[in-house]
N, C-alpha and C positions, 0 to 999 in steps of 0.2 A: 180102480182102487189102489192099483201100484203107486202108479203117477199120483194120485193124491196122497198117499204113506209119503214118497216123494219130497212134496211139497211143505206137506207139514214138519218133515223132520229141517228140509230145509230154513222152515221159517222160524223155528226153534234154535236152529243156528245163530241166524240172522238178527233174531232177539236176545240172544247169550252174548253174544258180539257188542253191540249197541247197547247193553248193560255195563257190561266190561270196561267197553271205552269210555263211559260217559262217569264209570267210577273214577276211572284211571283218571280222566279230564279236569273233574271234581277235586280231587285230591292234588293236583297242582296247582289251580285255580284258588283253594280253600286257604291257601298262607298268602296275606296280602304282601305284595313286594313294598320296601321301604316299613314293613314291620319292626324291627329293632328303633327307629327313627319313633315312632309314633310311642312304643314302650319309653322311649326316654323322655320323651313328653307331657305323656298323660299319667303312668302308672310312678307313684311314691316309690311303692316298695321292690321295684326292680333298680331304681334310678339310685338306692341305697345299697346295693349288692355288690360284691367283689365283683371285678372281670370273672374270676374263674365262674363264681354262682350264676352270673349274667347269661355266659355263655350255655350253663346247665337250663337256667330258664328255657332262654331260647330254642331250646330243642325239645322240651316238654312243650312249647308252646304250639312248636309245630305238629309235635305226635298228636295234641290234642285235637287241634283245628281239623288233621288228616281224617282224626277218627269220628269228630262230631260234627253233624249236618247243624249251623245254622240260618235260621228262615227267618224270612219278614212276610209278616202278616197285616196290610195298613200301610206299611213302612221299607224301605230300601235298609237293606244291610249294607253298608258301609265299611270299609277297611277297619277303622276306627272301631266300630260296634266288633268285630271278628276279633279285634288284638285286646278288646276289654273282657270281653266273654272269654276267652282262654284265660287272659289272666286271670279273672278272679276266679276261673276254677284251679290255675297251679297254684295261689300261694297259701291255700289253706294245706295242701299235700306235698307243698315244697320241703320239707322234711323228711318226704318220705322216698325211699328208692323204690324206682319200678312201681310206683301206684297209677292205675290207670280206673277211671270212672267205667268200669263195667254195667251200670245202673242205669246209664245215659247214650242215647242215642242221638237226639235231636235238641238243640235249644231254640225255642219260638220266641221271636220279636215282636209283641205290641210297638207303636207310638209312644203309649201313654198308658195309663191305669187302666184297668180289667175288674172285670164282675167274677161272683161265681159260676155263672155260664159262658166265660171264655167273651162275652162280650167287650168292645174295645168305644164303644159308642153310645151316646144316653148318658142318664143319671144309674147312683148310686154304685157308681167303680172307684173303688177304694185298694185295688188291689195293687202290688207292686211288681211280684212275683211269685211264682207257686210251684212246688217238684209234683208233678202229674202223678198219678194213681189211674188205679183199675186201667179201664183202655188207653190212658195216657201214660201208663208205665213208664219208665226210660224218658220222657219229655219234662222239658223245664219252660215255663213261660215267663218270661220277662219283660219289663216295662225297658222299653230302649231310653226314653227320656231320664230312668231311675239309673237304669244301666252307667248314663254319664252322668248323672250327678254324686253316682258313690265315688266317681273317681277326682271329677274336679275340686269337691268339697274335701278337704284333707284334715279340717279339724271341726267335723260334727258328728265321729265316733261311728257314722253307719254307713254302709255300704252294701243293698239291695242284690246285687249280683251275689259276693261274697256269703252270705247269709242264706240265701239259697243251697250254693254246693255246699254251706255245713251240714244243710237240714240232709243233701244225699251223702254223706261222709257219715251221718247220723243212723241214716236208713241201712248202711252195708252189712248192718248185724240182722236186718232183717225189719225192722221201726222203727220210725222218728220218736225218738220218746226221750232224747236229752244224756241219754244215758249213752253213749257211743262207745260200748266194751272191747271194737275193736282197737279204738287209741286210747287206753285209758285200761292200766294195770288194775291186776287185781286188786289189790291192795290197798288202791287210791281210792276203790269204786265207794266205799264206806265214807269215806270224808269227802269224796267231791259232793255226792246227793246231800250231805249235810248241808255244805256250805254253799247249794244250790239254794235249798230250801231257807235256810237263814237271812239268805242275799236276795230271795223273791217279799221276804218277809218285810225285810226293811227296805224294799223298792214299794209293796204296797201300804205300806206305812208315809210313802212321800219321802225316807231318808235317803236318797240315794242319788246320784246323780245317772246313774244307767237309766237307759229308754223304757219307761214303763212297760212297753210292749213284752220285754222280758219276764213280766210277774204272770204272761197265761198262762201258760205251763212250764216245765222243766225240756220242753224241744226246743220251745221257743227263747228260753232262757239262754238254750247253749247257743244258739245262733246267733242271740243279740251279743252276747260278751263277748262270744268269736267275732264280728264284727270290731267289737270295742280294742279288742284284742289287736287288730290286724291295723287297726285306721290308727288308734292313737295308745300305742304299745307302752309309751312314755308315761301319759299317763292313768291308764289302768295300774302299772304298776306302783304307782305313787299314792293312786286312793284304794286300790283294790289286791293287796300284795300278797295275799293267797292266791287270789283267783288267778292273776297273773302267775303265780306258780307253778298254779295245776295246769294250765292251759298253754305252759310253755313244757311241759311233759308230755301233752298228750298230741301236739302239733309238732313237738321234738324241734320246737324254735325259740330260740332266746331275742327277739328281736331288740331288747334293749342294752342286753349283755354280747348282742350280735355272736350268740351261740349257733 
C-alpha cells in the first residue's frame, strides 16, 4: 500500500509537471513571430495608430493571445487567424486601461458557416459567429473564413469577429441585451435606449442604411453599429451623428477626431 501511496503521489507530480510545462510552452508558442508585420497588413485600425498607441496595441495583443486558447475545429489556425482574433477583441477595449475579457476562455475556429448544433457541414448553416452560453460559457465560435473577410473588406461597415467581442463587452453586466451599463453613464442610459429604438425604427422602415440585421433587437443593434463604428467611423459619423457620439463615449474613442 506504501509503494503504491508512492506511486500515485509520484504520478500526480509528474502530471502537475507536464501541465505546467505544456502551459508555460503554450504561452510562448501563442504570439506568432513576425506578428507586428502581419498587424500592419491586414488590420486598418492599428495601421492608423501613433507609434506610441501601436506599441500599447502590441502588448494587449500579446497579453490577450497569452491568456486565450484559440482552436481550429475543420481548420488549421494560422498566425494570421491568432493576430485577427486578438485584434478584434482589443479595439473594441482599446480605450480602456487594464481591461481584460474575464468572460472568455477559448475562441473556436470553424472553416465556414455553422448551425445552431455547432455543425460546420450540411445545409442550413447560416451562422457566422456566436459567444457560447450554459456549457459553452467563456467560448466564442467563429467562422475563420468571416474572421478574414471582416478584415480585408474595409468599406462594407461589418466585421463578424468585432461584433462578437461587443455582444461579450455587452454580456460583463451580466446580459446581452444592448444596454452595456458597464460603458455607458448613467445619464446617457435614457437617451441612448431612445435613439436605439428610434434607429431600429427607421432601419425597419427601409430608411437607413445600417445592416438590417440591427433592427432584432437592441443586442444585436449595439453589435452591428459597433461594428459600423469600428470599420467605417468616417462615415457613421456623417449619416449617424448621435450615434457616433454616444459610442465614441462609451468606447472612450474618437476615432474620427482621433481622440
Amino acid at each position: 500500500m506504501a509503494l503504491f501511496g508512492l506511486i500515485m503521489i509520484g504520478l500526480i507530480f509528474y502530471m502537475t509537471f507536464l501541465n505546467i510545462y505544456s502551459r508555460r510552452k503554450k504561452r510562448k508558442t501563442a504570439v506568432p513571430d513576425g506578428y507586428q508585420a502581419l498587424l500592419e497588413e491586414h488590420v486598418r485600425y492599428y495601421q492608423q495608430l501613433t507609434p506610441a498607441d501601436k506599441t500599447r496595441f502590441e502588448s494587449m495583443l500579446q497579453r490577450f493571445l497569452k491568456r486565450t486558447s484559440i482552436e481550429g475545429v475543420g481548420t488549421e489556425v494560422e498566425p494570421l487567424d491568432r493576430v485577427l482574433v486578438a485584434a478584434s477583441g482589443i479595439i473594441p477595449i482599446f480605450g480602456f486601461k487594464d481591461w481584460e475579457y474575464f468572460n472568455l476562455t477559448n475562441v473556436i475556429l470553424y472553416p465556414d458557416t455553422f448551425d445552431e448544433t455547432y455543425q460546420y457541414e450540411g445545409n442550413r448553416r447560416n451562422i457566422l459567429g456566436m459567444v457560447g452560453s450554459g456549457a459553452l460559457n467563456g467560448q466564442m465560435i467563429l467562422s475563420r473564413s468571416a474572421l478574414r473577410e471582416g478584415f480585408s473588406n474595409v468599406t462594407d461597415k461589418n466585421n463578424t469577429a468585432i461584433h462578437e467581442f461587443v455582444h461579450l463587452l455587452d454580456k460583463t453586466d451580466g446580459s446581452i441585451d444592448g444596454f452595456p451599463s458597464k460603458l455607458l453613464d448613467h445619464s446617457y442610459s435614457i437617451p441612448w435606449m431612445k435613439l436605439v429604438h428610434q434607429t431600429i425604427q427607421q432601419i425597419s422602415e427601409g430608411h437607413s442604411d445600417i445592416n438590417p440585421y440591427a433592427a432584432m433587437n437592441e443586442a444585436e443593434f449595439f453589435a452591428v453599429i459597433s461594428e459600423y463604428f469600428f470599420e467605417r467611423p468616417d462615415l457613421l459619423a456623417e449619416k449617424h451623428p448621435e450615434l457616433y457620439a454616444m459610442l465614441a463615449k462609451m468606447f472612450r474613442q474618437d476615432p474620427v477626431g482621433k481622440g
